[in-house]
N, C-alpha and C positions, 0 to 999 in steps of 0.2 A: 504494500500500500504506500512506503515511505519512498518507492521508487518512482510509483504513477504520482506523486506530487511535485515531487523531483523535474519529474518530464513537463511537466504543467506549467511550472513554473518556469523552466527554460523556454518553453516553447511560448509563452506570453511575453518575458523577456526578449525573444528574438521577432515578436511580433511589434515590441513597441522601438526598437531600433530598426525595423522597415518604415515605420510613421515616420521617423523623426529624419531618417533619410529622402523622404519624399517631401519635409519640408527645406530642402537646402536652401543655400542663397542662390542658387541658380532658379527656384522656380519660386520665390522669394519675390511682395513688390507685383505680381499676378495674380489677382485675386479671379477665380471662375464665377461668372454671373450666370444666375439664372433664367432661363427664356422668360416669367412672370417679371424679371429687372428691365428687360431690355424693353419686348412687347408694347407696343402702342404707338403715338403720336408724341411727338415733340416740337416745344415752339423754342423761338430766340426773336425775340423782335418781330420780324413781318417774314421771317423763313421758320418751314416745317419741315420734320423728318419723321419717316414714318418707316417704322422698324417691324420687325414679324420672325422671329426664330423657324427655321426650315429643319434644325437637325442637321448634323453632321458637321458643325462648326460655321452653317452658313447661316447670314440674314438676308430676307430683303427688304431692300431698304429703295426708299422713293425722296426724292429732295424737290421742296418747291421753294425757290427764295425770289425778293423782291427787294430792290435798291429805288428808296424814293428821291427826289432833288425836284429842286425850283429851276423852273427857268422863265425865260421873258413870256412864256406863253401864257403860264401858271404852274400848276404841281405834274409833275411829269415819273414816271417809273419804268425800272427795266424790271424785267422779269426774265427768270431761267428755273430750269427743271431737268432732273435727270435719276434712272432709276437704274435698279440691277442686281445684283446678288456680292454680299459682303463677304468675307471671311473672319470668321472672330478666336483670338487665342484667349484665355483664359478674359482679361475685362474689356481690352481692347480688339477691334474690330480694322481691315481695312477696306475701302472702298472704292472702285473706280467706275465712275455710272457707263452702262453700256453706249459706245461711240462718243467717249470723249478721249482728248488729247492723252498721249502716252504718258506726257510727262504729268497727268492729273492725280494724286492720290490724297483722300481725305483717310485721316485716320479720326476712330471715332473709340474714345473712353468712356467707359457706363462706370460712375464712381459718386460715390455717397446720393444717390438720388441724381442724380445729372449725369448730364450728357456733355461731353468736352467733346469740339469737333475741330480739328487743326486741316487747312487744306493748303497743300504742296501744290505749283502750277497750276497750269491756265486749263480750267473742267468745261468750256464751251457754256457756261450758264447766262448769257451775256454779260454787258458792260457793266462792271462796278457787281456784278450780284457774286458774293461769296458764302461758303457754309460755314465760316469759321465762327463759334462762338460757344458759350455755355448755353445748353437746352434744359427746358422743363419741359417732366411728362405732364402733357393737358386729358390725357386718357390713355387709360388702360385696355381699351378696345380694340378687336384685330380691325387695324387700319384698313381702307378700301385701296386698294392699288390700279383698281382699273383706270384713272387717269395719268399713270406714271409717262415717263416719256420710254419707248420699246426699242 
């Protein structure tokens, strides 16, 4: 009996240095979100993102943003949109909407309730319209994607 505890106890001891190796600093700083974290609509001012977990590491994701400005006429605005399928590692996600420029990549972080969106080059959304900024989720409901751009 004093040997099967023996074993027991070894073998929980070598179960809890598997844990503690899976938390190294290499995967340290990467926190895994949840499809219920990411899921829904997000605003920043007068752009949306509309996210949807697919499984397998993928999202899709739809972007509609809008840059307002004055001019001599009156109140004038560009508008751009583009949609596609993300790839996401543990909180972070990347994204390049389908038909825009090579050199386009938005990276998007789901962290403390928000949405961080950083965009590298020129995504073809028109003039002045970018995706960078801090998001609120405004719903938690699977977004409509039928008007993405395809």
């Amino acid at each position: 009996m004093n040997a099967f505890r023996i074993l027991v106890v070894v073998i929980s001891l070598a179960a809890c240095s598997l844990t503690a190796r899976a938390e190294t600093p290499a995967s340290k700083g990467s926190k895994d979100v949840t499809a219920a974290q990411v899921n829904g609509t997000w605003t920043y001012r007068l752009n949306t993102l509309k996210v949807w977990a697919l499984g397998n590491n993928k999202l899709q994701v739809a972007f509609e943003g809008t840059y307002e400005y004055k001019s001599p006429q009156g109140p004038m605005a560009n508008t751009g949109q583009g949609g596609g399928i993300a790839i996401i590692e543990g909180d972070t996600a990347i994204f390049r909407p389908e038909g825009a420029e090579e050199e386009c990549k938005i990276t998007m972080k789901f962290t403390g309730g928000k949405l961080i969106v950083k965009q590298e080059g020129t995504c073809g959304f028109g003039n002045r319209v970018y995706s960078d900024g801090t998001y609120k989720k405004t719903s938690n409901k699977k977004p409509n994607f039928d008007s993405e751009a395809r």
